[in-house]
Structures are given as C-alpha cells and as structure tokens.
LUMPA-714806 format. One record per residue (C-alpha): residue in one letter; x, z, y. Coordinates in steps of 0.5 Angstrom, whole numbers, always signed. Example, Ala and Ser with C-alpha at 12.3 -4.5 7.8 and 13.67 -1.06 7.14 Angstrom:
code = A	east = +25	up = +16	north = -9;
code = S	east = +27	up = +14	north = -2;
This chain:
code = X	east = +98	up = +135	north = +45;
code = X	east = +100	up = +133	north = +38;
code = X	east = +106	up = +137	north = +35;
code = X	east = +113	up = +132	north = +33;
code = X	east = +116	up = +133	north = +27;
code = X	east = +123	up = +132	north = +28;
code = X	east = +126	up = +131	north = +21;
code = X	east = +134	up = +134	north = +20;
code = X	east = +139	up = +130	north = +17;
code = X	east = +139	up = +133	north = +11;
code = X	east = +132	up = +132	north = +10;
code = X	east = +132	up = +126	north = +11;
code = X	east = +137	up = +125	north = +6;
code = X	east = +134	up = +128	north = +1;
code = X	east = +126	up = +125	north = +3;
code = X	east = +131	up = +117	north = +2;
code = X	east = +134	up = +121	north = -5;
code = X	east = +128	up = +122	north = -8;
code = X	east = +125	up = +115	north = -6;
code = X	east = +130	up = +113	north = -9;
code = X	east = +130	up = +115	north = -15;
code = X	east = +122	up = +113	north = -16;
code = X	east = +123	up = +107	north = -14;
code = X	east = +129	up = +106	north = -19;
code = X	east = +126	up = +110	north = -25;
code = X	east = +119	up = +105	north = -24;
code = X	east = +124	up = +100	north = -24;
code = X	east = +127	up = +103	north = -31;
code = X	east = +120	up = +103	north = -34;
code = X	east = +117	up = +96	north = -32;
code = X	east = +112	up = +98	north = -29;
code = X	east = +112	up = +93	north = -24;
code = X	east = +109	up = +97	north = -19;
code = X	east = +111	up = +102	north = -15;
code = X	east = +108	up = +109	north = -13;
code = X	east = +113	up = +112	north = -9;
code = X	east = +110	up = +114	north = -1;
code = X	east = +114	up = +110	north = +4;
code = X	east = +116	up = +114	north = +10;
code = X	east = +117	up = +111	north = +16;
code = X	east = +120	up = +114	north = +23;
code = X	east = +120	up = +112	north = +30;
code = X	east = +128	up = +112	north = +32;
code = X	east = +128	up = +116	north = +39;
code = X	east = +134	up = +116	north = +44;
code = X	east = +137	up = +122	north = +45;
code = X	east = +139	up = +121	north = +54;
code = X	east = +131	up = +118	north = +54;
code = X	east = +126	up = +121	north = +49;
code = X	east = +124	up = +113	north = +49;
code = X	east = +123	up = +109	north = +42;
code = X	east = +125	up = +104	north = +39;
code = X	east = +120	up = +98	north = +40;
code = X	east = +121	up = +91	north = +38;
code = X	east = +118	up = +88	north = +45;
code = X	east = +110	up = +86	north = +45;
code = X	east = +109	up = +88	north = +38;
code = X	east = +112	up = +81	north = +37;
code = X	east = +113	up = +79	north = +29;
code = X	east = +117	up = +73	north = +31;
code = X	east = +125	up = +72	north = +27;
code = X	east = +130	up = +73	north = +33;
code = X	east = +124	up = +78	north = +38;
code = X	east = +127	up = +82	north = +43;
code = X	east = +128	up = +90	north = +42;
code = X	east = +128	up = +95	north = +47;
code = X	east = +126	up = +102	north = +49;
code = X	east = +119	up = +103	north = +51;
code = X	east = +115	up = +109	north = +50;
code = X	east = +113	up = +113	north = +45;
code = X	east = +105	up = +110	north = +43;
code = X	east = +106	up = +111	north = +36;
code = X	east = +106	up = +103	north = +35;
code = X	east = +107	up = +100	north = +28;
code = X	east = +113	up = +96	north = +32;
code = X	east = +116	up = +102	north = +34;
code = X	east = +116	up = +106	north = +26;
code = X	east = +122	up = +103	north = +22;
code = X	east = +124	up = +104	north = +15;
code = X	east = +129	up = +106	north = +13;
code = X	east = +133	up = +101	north = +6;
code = X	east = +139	up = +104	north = +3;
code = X	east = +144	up = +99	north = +1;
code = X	east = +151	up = +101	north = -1;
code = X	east = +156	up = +105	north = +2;
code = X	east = +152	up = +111	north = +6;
code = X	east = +149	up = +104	north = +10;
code = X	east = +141	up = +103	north = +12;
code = X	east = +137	up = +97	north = +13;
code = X	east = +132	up = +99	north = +19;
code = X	east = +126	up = +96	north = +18;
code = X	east = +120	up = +94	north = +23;
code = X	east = +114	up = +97	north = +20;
code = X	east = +109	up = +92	north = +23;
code = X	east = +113	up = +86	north = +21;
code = X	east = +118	up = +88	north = +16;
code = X	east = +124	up = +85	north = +20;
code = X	east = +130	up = +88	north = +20;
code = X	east = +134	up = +91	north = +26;
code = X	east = +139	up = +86	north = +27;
code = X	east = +146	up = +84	north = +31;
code = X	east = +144	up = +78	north = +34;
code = X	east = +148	up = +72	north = +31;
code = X	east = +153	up = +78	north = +28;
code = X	east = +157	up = +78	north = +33;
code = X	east = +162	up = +83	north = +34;
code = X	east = +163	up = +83	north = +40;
code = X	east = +161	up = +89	north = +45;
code = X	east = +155	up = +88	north = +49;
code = X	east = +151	up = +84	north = +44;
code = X	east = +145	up = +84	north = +44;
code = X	east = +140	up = +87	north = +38;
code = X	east = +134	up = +83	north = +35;
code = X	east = +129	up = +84	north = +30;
code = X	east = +130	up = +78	north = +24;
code = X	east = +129	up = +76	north = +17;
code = X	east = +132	up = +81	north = +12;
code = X	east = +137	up = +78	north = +8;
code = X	east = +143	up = +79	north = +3;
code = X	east = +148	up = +82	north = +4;
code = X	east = +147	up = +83	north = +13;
code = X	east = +153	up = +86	north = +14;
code = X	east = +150	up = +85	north = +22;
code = X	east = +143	up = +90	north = +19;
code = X	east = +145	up = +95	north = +15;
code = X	east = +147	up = +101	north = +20;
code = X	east = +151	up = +108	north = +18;
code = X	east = +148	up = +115	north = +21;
code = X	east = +154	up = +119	north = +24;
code = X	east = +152	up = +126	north = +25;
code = X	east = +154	up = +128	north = +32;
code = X	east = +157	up = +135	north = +32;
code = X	east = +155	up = +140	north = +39;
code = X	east = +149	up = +142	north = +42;
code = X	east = +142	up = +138	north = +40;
code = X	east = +142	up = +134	north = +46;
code = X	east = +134	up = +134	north = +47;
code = X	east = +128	up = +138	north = +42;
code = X	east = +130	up = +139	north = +35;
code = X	east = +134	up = +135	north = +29;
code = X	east = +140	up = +132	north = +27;
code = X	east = +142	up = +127	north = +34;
code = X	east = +147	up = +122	north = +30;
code = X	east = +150	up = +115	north = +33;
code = X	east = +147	up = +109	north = +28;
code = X	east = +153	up = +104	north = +28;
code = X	east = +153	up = +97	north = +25;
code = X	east = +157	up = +96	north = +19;
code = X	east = +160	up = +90	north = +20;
code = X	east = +163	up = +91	north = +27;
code = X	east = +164	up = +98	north = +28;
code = X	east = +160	up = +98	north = +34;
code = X	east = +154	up = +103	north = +36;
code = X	east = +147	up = +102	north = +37;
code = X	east = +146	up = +103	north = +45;
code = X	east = +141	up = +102	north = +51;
code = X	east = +144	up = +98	north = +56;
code = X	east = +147	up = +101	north = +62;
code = X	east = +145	up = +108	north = +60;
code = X	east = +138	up = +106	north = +63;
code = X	east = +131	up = +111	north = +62;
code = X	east = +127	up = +105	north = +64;
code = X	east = +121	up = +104	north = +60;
code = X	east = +123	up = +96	north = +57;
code = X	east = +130	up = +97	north = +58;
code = X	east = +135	up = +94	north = +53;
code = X	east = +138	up = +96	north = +47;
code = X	east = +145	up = +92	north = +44;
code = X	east = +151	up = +94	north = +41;
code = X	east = +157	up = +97	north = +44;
code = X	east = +163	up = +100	north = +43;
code = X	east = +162	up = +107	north = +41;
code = X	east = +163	up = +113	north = +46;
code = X	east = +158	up = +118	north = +44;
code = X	east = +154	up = +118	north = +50;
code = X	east = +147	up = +120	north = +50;
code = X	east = +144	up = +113	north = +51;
code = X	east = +148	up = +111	north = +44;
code = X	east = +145	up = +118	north = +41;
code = X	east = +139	up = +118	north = +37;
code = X	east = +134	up = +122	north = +33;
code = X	east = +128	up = +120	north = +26;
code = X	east = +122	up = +123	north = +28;
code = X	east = +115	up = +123	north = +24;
code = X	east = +110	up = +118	north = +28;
C-alpha cells in the first residue's frame, strides 16, 4: 500500500516560499530558464477523502470539476501560483488551467470549472484559511479554500461522498464537505 504524504500548512508555505525565491532569483539573473521543481498536489476533501478531478481528464476551457477518487491522475494534481495578498491560482497539471468560479459569478451555489488563466482572475485566485480544532481525517493542516473575489468557499455540492459529485462555491460554514487537505501524488 503506497504511504500518503500529507504536507502541513507551514510546510507548504515554506515549499511555495522557497519556489519563489528561485524562480525570482533565475528571473534577477537573466538566465531565461528556470531550474526550480515544480511541486504538484492532489486537493482532497476532508468530509469524502475524494480529490479534486477536472472530469474525464478533459483539456477543454470551461471542463467540469468534481470529486472522484484518488487514481493519482494528472487531472487531479494542481499547482499552486502565488499571486498577491496570501491568494493562489490552482493549477490543473494535465491542462495548465486554472480552477476557476464560472462567469465569476458571486453568488452561492456556482458552479466551479477549469479555464484559461488570465490576469488578474479575481474569480482564480483562491486563499487557504486554516481550520482551528481537530484534523478531521489522517494527518495535515484541513483549511477552507475561499475565492477571492466573493468571499465564498470552495464545496462539494450537498455535502455528497459520491464519487462524480460536483464542487462549486458556496457561503463558507466550515463544514466538512468545504474543508481540504494538499497531499503529495
């Protein structure tokens, strides 16, 4: 049985810090090519232990996200981007699309997507807000991921352990179907 490796908060923060400062410090030195590794983790819900899954490993702008089983896909590893403010753009590994709030919409209930990235995205970019209390399921640091230019969190719809269940925003209420984990593929 492979051993997960579930990464805290702050070894997280110091993995995208130090990231960071290689790909700034390659930046400063003209060097045009960037050496730094480029770490990738599956986004697992905490109420389901399913990750995040852009559905039918599709590439296509405006393809469907959902929770489906862990099969250490590329459609289920994202990166994390640092943009300003604490905030992330996440990634999709297998497409290099952004998880993103459809239409950046605003209201509770819309539904999430993968799409081009673009500048400034406020409807991509996403904040990690650690949960205080018990770890719900395994190891790690459980935080809400919360779009930044709403307010509202990343959920699986109607709290569902389904396998193919949806994910879109809703109003935050730490629950445990808005409540996920980083963990190394």
């Amino acid at each position: 049985m492979k051993e997960e490796k579930i990464m805290s908060f702050a070894e997280i923060r110091r993995a995208l810090a130090v990231a960071s400062t290689a790909i700034a410090g390659l930046a400063l030195t003209g060097t045009g090519v960037a050496h730094a590794e480029t770490t990738y983790y599956e986004i697992v819900a905490d109420h389901s232990g399913r990750c995040l899954d852009v559905q039918d490993a599709s590439r296509a702008h405006g393809a469907n996200v959902l929770q489906a089983y862990c099969v250490n896909g590329k459609n289920q590893q994202w990166r994390l981007v640092p943009t300003d403010g604490g905030y992330f753009k996440l990634v999709a590994r297998h497409s290099g699309k952004c998880l993103d709030v459809q239409d950046a919409s605003r209201f509770h209930g819309a539904n999430v997507l993968q799409a081009t990235c673009w500048s400034p995205g406020y409807n991509q970019q996403w904040k990690m807000r650690t949960m205080p209390g018990p770890k719900w399921r395994g190891t790690g640091t459980p935080f809400e991921l919360i779009a930044r230019h709403s307010g509202k969190c990343l959920d699986v719809q109607d709290a569902s352990r389904a396998h193919g269940a949806n994910v879109l925003q809703a109003n935050c209420r730490g629950s445990s179907n808005q409540i996920w984990r980083l963990r190394t593929p």
